[in-house]
C-alpha positions as CSV (number, residue, x, y, z in Angstrom):
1,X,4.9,18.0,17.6
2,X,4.1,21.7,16.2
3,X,3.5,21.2,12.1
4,X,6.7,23.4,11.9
5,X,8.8,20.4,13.6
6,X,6.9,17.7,11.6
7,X,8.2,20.0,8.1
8,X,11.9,20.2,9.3
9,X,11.8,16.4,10.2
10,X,10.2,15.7,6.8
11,X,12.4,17.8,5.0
12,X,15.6,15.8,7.0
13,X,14.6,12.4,6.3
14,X,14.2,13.7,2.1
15,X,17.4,15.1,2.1
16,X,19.2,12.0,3.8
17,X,16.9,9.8,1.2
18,X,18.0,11.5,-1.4
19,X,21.9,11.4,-0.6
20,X,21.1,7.6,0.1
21,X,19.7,7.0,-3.8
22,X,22.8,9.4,-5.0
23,X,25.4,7.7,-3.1
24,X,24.3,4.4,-3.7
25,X,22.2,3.4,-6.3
26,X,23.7,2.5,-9.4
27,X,22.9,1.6,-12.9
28,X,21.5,-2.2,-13.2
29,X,21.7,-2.5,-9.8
30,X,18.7,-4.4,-8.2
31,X,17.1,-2.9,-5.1
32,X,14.7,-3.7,-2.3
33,X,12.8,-0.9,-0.7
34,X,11.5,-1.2,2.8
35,X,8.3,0.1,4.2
36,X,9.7,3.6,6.9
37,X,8.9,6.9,6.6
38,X,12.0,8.0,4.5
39,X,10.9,5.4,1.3
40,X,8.3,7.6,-0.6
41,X,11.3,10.3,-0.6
42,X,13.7,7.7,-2.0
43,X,11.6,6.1,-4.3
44,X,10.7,9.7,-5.0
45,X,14.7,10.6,-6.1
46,X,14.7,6.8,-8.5
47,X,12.4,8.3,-10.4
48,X,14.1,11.3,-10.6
49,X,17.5,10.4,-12.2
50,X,18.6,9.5,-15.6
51,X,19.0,5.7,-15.5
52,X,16.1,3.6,-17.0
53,X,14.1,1.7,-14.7
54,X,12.7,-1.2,-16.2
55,X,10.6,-2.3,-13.4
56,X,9.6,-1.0,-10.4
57,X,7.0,-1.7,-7.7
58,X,6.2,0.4,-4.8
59,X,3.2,-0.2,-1.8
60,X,2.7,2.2,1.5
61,X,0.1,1.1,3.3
62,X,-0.9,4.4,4.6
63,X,-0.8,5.7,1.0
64,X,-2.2,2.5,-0.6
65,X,-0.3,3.8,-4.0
66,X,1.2,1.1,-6.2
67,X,3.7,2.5,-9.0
């Protein structure tokens, strides 16, 4: 896979994370987050919008990053 392919594929699964968290994801709702490629763009797009998060918890084990 060229690094031009591997941009367009990360690029897709962004933009279908992102219509995932806008379509979907409401206010007080409680969520679980799984562990594919496409969460760090998701989780990513939570933080982005203007509802209050009062606890969150994230873990990629490639990343090692807790939030």
């Amino acid at each position: 896979m060229t690094e031009l392919d591997k941009t367009v594929l990360d690029t897709a699964k962004k933009l279908a994370a992102y219509k995932a968290v806008d379509d979907h994801i409401e206010d007080g709702m409680v969520i679980g987050i799984g562990s594919g490629s496409t969460v760090i763009h998701a989780v990513h797009r939570i933080g982005l919008c203007q509802t209050q998060v009062f606890h969150s918890m994230f873990y990629d084990s490639k990343l090692n990053c807790v939030l």
